[in-house]
C-alpha positions as CSV (number, residue, x, y, z in Angstrom):
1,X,-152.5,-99.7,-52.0
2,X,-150.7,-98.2,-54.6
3,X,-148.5,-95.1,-55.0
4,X,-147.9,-93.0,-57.7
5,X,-144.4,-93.6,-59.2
6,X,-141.8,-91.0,-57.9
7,X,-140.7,-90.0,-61.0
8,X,-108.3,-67.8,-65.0
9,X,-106.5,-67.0,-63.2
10,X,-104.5,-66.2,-66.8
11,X,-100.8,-67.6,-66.7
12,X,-99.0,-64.3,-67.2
13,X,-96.1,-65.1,-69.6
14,X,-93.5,-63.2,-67.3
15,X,-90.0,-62.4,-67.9
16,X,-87.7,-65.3,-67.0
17,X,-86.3,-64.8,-63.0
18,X,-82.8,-64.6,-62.0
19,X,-83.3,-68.3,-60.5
20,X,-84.5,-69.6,-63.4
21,X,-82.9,-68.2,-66.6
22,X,-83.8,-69.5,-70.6
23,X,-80.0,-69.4,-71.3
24,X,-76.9,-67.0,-70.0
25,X,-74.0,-65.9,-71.5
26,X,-70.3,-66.9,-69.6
27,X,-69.5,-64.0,-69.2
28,X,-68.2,-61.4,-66.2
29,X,-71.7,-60.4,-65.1
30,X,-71.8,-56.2,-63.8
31,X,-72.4,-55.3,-61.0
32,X,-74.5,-52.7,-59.3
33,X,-71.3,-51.6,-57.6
34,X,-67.6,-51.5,-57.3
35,X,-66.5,-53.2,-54.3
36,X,-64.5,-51.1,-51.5
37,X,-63.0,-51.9,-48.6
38,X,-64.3,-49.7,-45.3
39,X,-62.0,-47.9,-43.4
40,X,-61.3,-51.0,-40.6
41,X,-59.9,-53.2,-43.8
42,X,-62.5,-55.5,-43.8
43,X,-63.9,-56.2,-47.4
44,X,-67.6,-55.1,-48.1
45,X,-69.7,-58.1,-48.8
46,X,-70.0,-59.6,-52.2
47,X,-72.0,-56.7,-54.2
48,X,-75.5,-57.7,-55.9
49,X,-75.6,-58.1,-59.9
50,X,-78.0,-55.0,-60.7
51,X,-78.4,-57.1,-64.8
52,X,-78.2,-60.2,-65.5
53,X,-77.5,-61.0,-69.3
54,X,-80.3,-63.6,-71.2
55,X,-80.7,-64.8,-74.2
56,X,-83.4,-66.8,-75.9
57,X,-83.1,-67.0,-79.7
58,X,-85.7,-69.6,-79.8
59,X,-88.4,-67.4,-78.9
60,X,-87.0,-64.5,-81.0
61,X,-85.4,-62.8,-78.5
62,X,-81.2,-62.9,-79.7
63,X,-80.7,-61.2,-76.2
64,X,-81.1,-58.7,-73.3
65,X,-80.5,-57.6,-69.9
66,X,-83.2,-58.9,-66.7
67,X,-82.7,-56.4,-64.3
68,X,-83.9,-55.5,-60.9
69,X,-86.0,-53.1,-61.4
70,X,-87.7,-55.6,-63.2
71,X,-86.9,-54.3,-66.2
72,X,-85.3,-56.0,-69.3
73,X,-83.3,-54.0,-71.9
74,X,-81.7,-54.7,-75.3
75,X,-77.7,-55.0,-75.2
76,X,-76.0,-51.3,-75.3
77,X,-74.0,-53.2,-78.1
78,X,-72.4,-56.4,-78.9
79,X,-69.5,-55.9,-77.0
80,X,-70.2,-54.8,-73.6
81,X,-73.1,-57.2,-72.5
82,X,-75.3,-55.9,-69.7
83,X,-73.6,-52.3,-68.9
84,X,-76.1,-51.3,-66.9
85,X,-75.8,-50.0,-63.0
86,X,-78.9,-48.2,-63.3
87,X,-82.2,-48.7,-65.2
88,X,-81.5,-48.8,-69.2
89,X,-82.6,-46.0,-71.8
90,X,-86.7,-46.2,-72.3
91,X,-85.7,-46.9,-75.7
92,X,-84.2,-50.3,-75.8
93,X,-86.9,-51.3,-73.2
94,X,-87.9,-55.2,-74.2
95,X,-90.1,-55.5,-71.7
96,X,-93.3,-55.7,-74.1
97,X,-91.4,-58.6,-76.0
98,X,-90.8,-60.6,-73.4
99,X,-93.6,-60.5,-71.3
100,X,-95.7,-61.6,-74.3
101,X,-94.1,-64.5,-75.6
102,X,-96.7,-67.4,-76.2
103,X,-96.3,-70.8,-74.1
104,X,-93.9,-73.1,-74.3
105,X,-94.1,-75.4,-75.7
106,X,-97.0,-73.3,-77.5
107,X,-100.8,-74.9,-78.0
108,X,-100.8,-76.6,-81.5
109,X,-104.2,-75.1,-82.0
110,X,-102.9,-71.6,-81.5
111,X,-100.2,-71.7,-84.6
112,X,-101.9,-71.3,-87.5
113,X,-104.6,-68.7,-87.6
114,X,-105.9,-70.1,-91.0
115,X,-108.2,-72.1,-88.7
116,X,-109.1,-70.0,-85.5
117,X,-109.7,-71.6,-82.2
118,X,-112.1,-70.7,-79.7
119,X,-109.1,-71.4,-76.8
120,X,-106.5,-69.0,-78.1
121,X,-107.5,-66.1,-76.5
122,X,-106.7,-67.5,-73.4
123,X,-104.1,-69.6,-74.6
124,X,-101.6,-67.1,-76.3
125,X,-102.2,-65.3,-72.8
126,X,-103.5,-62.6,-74.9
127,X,-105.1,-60.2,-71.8
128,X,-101.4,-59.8,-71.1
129,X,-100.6,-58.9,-74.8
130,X,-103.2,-56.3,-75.1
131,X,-103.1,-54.8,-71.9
132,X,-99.0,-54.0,-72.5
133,X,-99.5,-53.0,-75.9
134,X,-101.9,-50.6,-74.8
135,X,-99.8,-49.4,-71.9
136,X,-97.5,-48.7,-74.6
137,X,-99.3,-47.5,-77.6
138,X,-102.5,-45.3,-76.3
139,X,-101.1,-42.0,-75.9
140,X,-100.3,-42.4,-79.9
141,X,-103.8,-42.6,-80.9
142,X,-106.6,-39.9,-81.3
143,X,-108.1,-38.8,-78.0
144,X,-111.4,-40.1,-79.3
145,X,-110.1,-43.3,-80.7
146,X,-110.6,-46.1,-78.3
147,X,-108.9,-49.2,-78.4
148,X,-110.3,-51.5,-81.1
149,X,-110.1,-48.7,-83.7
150,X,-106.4,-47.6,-82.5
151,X,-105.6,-51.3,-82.8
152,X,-106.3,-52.2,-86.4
153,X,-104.7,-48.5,-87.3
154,X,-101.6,-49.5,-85.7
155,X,-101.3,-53.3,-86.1
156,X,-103.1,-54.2,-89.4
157,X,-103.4,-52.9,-92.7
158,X,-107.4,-52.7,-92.2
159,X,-107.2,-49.1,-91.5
160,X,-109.3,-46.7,-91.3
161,X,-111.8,-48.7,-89.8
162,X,-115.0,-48.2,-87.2
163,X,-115.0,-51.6,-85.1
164,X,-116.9,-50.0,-82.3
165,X,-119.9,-49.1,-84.6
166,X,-122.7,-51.2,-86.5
167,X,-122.0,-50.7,-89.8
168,X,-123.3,-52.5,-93.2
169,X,-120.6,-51.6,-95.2
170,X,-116.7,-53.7,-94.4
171,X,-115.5,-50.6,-92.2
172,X,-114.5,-53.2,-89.4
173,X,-112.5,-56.0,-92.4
174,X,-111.8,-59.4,-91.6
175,X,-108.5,-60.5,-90.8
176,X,-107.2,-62.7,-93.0
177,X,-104.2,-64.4,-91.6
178,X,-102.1,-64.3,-94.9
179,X,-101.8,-61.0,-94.3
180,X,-100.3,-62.2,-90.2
181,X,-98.2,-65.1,-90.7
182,X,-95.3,-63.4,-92.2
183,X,-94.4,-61.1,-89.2
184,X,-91.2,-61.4,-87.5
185,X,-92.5,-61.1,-84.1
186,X,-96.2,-61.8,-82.4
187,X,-97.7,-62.7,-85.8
188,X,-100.4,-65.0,-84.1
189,X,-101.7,-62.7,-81.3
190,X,-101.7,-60.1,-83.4
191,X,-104.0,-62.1,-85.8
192,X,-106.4,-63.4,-83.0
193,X,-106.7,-59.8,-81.0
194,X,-108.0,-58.6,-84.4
195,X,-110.0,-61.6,-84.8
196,X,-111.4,-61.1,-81.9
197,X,-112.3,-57.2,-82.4
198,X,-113.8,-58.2,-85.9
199,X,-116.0,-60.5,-84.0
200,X,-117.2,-58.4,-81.7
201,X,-118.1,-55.9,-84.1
202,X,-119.7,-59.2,-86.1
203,X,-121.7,-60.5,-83.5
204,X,-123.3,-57.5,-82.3
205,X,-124.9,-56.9,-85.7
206,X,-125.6,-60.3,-86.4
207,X,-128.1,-59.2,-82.9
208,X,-128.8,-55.9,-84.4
209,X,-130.1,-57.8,-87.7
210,X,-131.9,-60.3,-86.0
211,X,-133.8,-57.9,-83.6
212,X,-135.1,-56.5,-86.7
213,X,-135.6,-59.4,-88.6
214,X,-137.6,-61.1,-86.0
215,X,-140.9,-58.4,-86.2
216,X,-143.1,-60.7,-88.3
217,X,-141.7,-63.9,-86.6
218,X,-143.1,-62.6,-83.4
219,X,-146.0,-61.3,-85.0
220,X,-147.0,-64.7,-86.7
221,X,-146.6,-66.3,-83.0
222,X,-148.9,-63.8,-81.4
223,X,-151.6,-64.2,-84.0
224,X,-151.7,-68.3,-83.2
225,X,-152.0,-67.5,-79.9
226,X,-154.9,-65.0,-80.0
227,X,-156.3,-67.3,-82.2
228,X,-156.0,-70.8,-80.5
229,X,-157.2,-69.2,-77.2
230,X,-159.6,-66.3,-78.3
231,X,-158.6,-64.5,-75.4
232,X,-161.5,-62.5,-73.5
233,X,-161.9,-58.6,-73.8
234,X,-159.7,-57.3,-70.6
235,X,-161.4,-55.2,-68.5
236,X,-158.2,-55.2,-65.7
237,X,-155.4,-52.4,-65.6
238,X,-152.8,-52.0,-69.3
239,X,-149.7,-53.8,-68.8
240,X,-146.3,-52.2,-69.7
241,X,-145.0,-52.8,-73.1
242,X,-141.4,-53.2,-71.4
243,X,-142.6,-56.5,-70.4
244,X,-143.1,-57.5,-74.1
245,X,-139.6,-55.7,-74.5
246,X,-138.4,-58.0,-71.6
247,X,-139.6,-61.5,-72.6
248,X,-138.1,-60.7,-76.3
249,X,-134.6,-59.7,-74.6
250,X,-134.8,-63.0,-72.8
251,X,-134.9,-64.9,-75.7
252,X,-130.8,-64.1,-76.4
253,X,-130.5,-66.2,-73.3
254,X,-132.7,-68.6,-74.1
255,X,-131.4,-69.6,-77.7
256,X,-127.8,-71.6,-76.6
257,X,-125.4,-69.8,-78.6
258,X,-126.5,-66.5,-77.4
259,X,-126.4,-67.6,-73.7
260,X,-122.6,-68.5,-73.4
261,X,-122.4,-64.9,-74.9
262,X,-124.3,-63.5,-72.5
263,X,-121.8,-65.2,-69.8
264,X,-118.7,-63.5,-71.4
265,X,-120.8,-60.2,-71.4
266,X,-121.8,-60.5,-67.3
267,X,-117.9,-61.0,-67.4
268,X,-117.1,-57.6,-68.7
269,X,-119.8,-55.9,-67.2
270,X,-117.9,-54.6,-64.1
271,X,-115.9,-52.9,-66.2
272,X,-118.9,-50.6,-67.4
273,X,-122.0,-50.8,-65.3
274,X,-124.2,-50.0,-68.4
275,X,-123.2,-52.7,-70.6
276,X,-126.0,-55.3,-69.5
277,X,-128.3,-52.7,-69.9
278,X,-128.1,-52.1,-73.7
279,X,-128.5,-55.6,-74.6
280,X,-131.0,-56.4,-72.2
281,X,-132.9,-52.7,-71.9
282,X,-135.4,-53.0,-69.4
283,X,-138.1,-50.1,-68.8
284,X,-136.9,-48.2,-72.1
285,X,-140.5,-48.8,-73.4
286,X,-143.0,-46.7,-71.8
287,X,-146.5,-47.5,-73.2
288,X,-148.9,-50.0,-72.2
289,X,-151.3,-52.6,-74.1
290,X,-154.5,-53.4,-72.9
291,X,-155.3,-56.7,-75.0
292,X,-152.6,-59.4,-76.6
293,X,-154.3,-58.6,-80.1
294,X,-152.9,-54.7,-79.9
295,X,-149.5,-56.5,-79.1
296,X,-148.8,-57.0,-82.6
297,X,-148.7,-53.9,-83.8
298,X,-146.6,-52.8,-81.1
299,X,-143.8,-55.4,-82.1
300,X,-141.9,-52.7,-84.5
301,X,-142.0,-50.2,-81.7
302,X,-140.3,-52.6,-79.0
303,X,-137.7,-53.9,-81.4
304,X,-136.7,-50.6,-83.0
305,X,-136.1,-49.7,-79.2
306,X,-133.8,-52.9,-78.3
307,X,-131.6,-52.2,-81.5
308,X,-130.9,-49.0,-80.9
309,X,-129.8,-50.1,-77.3
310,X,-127.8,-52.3,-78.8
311,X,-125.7,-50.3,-81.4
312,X,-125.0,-48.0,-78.0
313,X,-123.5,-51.5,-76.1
314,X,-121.0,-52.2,-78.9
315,X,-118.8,-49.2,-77.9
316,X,-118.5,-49.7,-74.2
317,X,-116.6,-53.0,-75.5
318,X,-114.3,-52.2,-78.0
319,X,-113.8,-48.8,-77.0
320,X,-112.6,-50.2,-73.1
321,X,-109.4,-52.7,-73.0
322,X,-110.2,-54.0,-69.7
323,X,-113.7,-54.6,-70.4
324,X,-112.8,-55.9,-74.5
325,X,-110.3,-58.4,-72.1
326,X,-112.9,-59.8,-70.2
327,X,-115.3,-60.0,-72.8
328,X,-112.5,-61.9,-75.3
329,X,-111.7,-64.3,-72.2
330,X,-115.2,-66.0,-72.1
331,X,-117.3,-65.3,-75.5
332,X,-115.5,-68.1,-77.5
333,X,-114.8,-65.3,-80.2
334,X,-111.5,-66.7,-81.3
335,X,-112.8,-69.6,-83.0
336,X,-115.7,-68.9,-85.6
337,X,-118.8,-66.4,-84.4
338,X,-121.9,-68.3,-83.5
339,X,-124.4,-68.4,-86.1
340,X,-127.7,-65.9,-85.0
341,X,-130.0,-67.7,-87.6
342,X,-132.1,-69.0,-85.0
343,X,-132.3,-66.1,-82.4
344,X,-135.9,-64.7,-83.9
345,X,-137.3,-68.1,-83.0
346,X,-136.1,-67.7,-79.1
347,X,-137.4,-64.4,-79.2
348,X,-141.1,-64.9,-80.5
349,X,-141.0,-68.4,-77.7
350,X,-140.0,-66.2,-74.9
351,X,-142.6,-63.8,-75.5
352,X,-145.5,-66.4,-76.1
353,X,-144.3,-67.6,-73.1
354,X,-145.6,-64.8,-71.2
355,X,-148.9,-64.2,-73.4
356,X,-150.0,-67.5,-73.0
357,X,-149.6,-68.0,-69.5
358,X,-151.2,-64.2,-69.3
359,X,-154.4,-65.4,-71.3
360,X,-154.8,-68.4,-69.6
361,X,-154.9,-66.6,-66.4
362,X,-157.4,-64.0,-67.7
363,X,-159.9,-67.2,-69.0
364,X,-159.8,-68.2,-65.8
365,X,-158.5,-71.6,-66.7
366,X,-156.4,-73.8,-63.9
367,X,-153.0,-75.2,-64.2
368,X,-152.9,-78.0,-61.8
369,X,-149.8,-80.0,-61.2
370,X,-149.1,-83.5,-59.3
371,X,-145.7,-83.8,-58.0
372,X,-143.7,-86.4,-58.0
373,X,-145.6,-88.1,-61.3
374,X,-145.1,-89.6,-64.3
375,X,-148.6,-90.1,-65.5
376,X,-147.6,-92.7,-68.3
377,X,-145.5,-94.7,-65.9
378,X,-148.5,-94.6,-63.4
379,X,-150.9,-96.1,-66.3
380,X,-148.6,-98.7,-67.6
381,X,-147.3,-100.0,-64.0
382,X,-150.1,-101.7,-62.8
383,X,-151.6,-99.1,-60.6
384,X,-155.0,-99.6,-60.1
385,X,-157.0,-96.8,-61.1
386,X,-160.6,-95.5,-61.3
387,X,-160.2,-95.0,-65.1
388,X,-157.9,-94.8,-68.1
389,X,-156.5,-91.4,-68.3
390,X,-155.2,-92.0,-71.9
391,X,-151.4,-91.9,-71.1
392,X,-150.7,-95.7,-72.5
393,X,-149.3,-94.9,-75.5
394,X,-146.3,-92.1,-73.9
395,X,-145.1,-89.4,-75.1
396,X,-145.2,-86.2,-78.0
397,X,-142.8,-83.5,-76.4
398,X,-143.9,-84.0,-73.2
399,X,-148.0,-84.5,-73.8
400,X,-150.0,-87.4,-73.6
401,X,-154.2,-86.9,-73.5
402,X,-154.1,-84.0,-71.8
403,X,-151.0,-84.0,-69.6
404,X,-147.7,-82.3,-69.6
405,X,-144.9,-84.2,-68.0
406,X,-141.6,-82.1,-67.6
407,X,-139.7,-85.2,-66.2
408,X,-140.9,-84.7,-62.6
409,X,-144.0,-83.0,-62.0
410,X,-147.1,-83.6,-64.7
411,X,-149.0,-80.4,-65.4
412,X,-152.6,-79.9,-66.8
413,X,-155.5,-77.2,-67.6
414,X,-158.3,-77.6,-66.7
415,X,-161.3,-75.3,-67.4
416,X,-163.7,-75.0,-64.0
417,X,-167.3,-74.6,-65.8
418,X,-166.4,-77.6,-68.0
419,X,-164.3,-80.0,-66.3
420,X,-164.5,-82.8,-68.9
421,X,-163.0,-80.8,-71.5
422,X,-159.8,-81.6,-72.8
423,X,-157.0,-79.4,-74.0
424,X,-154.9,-81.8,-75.9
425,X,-155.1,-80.2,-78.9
426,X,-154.4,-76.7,-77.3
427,X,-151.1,-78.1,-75.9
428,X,-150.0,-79.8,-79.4
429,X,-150.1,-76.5,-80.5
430,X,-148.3,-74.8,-77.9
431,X,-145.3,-77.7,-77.6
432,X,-145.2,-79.2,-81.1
433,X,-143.8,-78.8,-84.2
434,X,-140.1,-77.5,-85.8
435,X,-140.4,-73.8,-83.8
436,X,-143.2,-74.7,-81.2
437,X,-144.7,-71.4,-80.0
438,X,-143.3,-72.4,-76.7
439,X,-142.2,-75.6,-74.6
440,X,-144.0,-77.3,-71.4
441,X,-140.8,-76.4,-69.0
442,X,-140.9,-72.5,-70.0
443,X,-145.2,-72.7,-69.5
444,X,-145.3,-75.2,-66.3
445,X,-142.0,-75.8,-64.7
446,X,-141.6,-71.6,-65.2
447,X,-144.6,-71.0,-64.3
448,X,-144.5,-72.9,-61.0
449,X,-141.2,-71.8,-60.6
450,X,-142.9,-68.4,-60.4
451,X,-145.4,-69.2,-57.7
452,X,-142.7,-70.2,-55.8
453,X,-140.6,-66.6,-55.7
454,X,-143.9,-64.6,-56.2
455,X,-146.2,-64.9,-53.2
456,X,-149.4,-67.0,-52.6
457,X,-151.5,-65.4,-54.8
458,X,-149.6,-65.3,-58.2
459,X,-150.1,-63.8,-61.1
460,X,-146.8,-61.7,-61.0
461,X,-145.1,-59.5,-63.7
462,X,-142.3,-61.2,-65.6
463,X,-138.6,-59.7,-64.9
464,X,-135.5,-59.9,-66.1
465,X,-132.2,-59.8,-63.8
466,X,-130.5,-56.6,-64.6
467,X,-127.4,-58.4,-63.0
468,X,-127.6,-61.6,-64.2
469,X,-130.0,-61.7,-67.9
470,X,-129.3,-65.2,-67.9
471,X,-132.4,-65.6,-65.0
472,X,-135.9,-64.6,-66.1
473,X,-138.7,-64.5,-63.1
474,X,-142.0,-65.0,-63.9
475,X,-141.7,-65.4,-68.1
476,X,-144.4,-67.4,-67.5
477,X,-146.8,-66.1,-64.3
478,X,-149.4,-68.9,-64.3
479,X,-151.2,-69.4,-61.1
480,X,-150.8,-73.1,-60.4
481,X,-152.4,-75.7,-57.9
482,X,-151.0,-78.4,-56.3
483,X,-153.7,-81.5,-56.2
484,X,-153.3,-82.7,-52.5
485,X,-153.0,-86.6,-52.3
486,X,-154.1,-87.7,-49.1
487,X,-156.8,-85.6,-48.0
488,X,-160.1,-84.7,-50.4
489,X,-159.2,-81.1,-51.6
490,X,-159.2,-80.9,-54.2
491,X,-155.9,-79.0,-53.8
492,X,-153.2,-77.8,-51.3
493,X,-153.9,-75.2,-48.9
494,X,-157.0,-74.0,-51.2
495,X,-154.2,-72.8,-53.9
496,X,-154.6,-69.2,-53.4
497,X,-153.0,-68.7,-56.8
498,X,-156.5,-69.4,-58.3
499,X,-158.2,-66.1,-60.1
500,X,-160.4,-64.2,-57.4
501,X,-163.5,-65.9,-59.7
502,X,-162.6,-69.2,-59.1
503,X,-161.3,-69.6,-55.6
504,X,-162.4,-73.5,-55.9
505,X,-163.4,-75.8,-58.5
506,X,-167.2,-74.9,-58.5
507,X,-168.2,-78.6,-60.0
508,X,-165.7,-80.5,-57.7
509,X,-167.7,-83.1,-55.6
510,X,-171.0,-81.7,-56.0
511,X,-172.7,-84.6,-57.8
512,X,-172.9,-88.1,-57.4
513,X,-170.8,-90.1,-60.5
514,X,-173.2,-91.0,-63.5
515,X,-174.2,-94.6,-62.6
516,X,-173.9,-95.0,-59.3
517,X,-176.5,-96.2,-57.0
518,X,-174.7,-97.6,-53.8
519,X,-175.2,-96.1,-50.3
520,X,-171.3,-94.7,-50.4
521,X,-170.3,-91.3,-51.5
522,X,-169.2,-90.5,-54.9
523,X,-167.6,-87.4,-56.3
524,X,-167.1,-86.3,-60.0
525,X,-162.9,-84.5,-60.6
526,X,-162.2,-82.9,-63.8
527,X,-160.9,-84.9,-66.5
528,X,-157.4,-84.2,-65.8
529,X,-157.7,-84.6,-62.5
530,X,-154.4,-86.6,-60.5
531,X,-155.0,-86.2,-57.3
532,X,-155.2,-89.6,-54.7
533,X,-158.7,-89.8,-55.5
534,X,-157.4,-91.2,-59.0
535,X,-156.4,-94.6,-57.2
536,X,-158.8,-97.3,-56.5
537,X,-156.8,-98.0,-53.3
538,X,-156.8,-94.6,-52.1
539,X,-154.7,-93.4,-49.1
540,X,-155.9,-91.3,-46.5
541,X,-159.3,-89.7,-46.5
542,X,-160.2,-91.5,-49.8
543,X,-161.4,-94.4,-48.0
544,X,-165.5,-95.0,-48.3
545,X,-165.0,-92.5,-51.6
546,X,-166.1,-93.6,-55.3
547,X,-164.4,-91.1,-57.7
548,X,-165.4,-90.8,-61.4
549,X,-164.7,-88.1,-64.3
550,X,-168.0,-88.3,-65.8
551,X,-170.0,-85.2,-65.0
552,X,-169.9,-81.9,-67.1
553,X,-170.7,-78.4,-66.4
């Protein structure tokens, strides 16, 4: 009898420590106090050092006083080094300077910004950088000037500028690091934290372009599929258009570029709870469709919607260090911005995603799935079978006859009034080509993925995670069955996720297979079927069974 075959924590750059000093004068080091001697005689102890004199030319620092009020301040003057008893004037406070200086030895990718690095955000310990300079340098910019826009008026000669708003025209420039690398001091972070705000402002309109440029991509893709399934006229309750505005959001997570953006943008989010929200705007839609062909003319109104979400995200980031900081620390934006070229295409996949599965379910068709197979492996292993299912020759993205095998499970349709029919060319449509309409792991291995988190009976409504946009229930809700393997079925438990119309395959087993005249049973299965019946040495309740796929209906 055969089987089938199983198929940062961010290093702060802190001032150097009394036990560790970068280099020290020999000098007679000040003290917090005089020493006096109490009124028994006996000597005080040894009094504390209140500064302690450093200097670190290396690093551009000619010299200052650590003190312990951890503090450091510039010399008084060059002849009486480290005067202070008490905390130094505001003034010659070098505590900015110090506490930013880059690593040592510093990363060689990090020195010239004529070639920006994706790791120097982190690497110059930048989150340290901003977050003193800000400290430092907020209260001397408009009230209603947040901090990308007070940065490149006070540290680059881009000014005035409008970083924190989508804009056509160059009012956020591009820093060019000729215009850096001469500084005396901090000439690379300088360079990369404006990099990194002209980046932000660049990739959010690179997404604010695309939205809008993806109307007739979408629209194409919807068209195909009304097409290729001539979906019936739906009789059932509208569905919200924010599930169309849902499934298109998606698609940023699903095109690769996007999704390690989305990452850095879960990052930030804590900082400003609304963030998520305006790139990925749930139940800002509020009209319905009753039919997939009206969705097309809807498209405009759904994207027009997400884009204007979008320009309102941009300035929750650039406006808000700490949430600019954690953005910068995981979006890659210090090297060169992701290309968005491809985005539209992600978009129109997720949402045909969703209107297949949608129109398959409202045909009536069945997804059936065998687990644990590889249905070209099972025809080419020697397995003895009851017939050829057409899976010698491998593979096309996954299909072969009419099978879909993600790597684990194979998945096939099958159409209960006529079971020999054969959606092959239906799934070369859906999975082939340069931008397929959509792929056999978003249809079947989503889709089953679904029926696990939805409930017996299926047929859920997709959602995004408002916490996490990288996780997408139910893109695809198809209801699928399980074909059972040891027992006659046809599948597990009944598969309650079949349509109310079709709570069982109505041809399954009802007549005899063409041909046969012996005294033993016979039983006709669709033409996709995979179930144990499949194998001439059948296990279980097969026994004393002849199973064919011959009969129509």
């Amino acid at each position: 009898m055969h089987s089938f075959t199983t198929l940062v924590l961010l290093a702060s750059a802190a001032v150097p420590s009394f036990a560790s000093p970068a280099r020290s004068f020999g000098t007679t080091i000040p003290t917090k106090t005089q020493g006096v001697h109490p009124r028994d005689g006996t000597p005080s102890p040894e009094p504390t050092p209140y500064c302690i004199p450093f200097q670190d030319p290396d690093n551009g620092v000619e010299g200052y006083c650590q003190c312990t009020d951890d503090n450091s301040y510039s010399f008084a003057n060059g002849s009486n080094v480290c005067p202070y008893t008490s905390p130094g004037p505001a003034a010659l406070s070098v505590t900015s300077v110090s506490s930013s200086l880059p690593p040592t030895p510093p990363d060689p990718r990090c020195t010239d910004g004529a070639q920006p690095d994706e790791t120097c955000f982190n690497s110059l310990d930048l989150p340290d950088y901003i977050q003193n300079w800000w400290d430092e340098n907020q209260n001397d910019c408009d009230d209603d000037t947040g901090f990308a826009d007070c940065w490149y008026a006070k540290k680059t000669k881009y000014a005035p500028s409008k970083c924190n708003q989508l804009n056509t025209d160059p009012a956020c420039e591009q820093p060019k690091w000729n215009d850096f690398k001469d500084l005396k001091e901090n000439s690379i972070q300088d360079f990369y934290v404006s990099w990194n705000i002209w980046n932000t402002q660049g990739f959010f309109l690179d997404l604010y372009n695309g939205i809008g440029g993806a109307d007739q991509t979408v629209q194409d893709g919807l068209s195909a599929i009304v097409t290729l399934l001539d979906p019936p006229q739906e009789t059932g309750p509208p569905k919200a258009l924010e599930y169309v505005l849902d499934a298109l959001s998606f698609g940023l997570s699903l095109y690769s570029e996007g999704s390690i953006l989305t990452k850095a943008l879960l990052r930030s989010a804590p900082q400003t709870s609304t963030l998520v929200g305006k790139l990925f705007p749930s139940g800002t839609v509020d009209d319905e469709f009753q039919d997939w062909s009206e969705v097309s003319a809807d498209v405009g109104k759904v994207t027009s919607a997400w884009k204007n979400s979008v320009a309102e995200g941009l300035p929750l980031l650039q406006d808000n260090v700490t949430a600019f900081i954690q953005w910068s620390q995981g979006s890659g934006l210090s090297g060169i911005r992701p290309s968005l070229d491809g985005l539209e295409n992600a978009m129109s996949q997720a949402l045909n995603t969703y209107a297949i599965s949608d129109i398959i379910n409202t045909q009536g068709l069945v997804v059936a799935r065998a687990p644990n197979t590889d249905v070209h492996a099972l025809q080419t292993n020697g397995t003895k079978l009851e017939w050829d299912t057409g899976c010698s020759g491998g593979y096309t993205n996954g299909i072969c006859d009419s099978f879909f095998w993600d790597g684990t499970d194979t998945y096939s349709l099958i159409d209960p009034q006529h079971m020999k029919k054969n959606f092959h060319d239906e799934l070369s449509s859906f999975f082939n080509g340069t931008n397929p309409l959509t792929t056999g792991q978003l249809l079947f291995t989503g889709g089953f993925q679904c029926t696990q988190t939805c409930g017996s009976n299926g047929g859920c409504n997709p959602s995004i995670d408002q916490d996490d946009p990288t996780q997408y229930n139910c893109m695809s809700a198809l209801r699928i069955c399980t074909w059972t393997y040891y027992t006659y079925g046809p599948f597990q438990d009944g598969c309650a996720n079949l349509p109310d119309n079709n709570a069982v395959l109505p041809g399954f087993g009802v007549s005899g297979c063409i041909g046969e005249t012996g005294d033993y049973t016979s039983i006709d299965v669709p033409h996709a079927y995979l179930g144990g019946g499949i194998l001439t040495d059948a296990p279980g309740d097969w026994d004393g069974y002849s199973v064919c796929n011959n009969i129509d209906y």
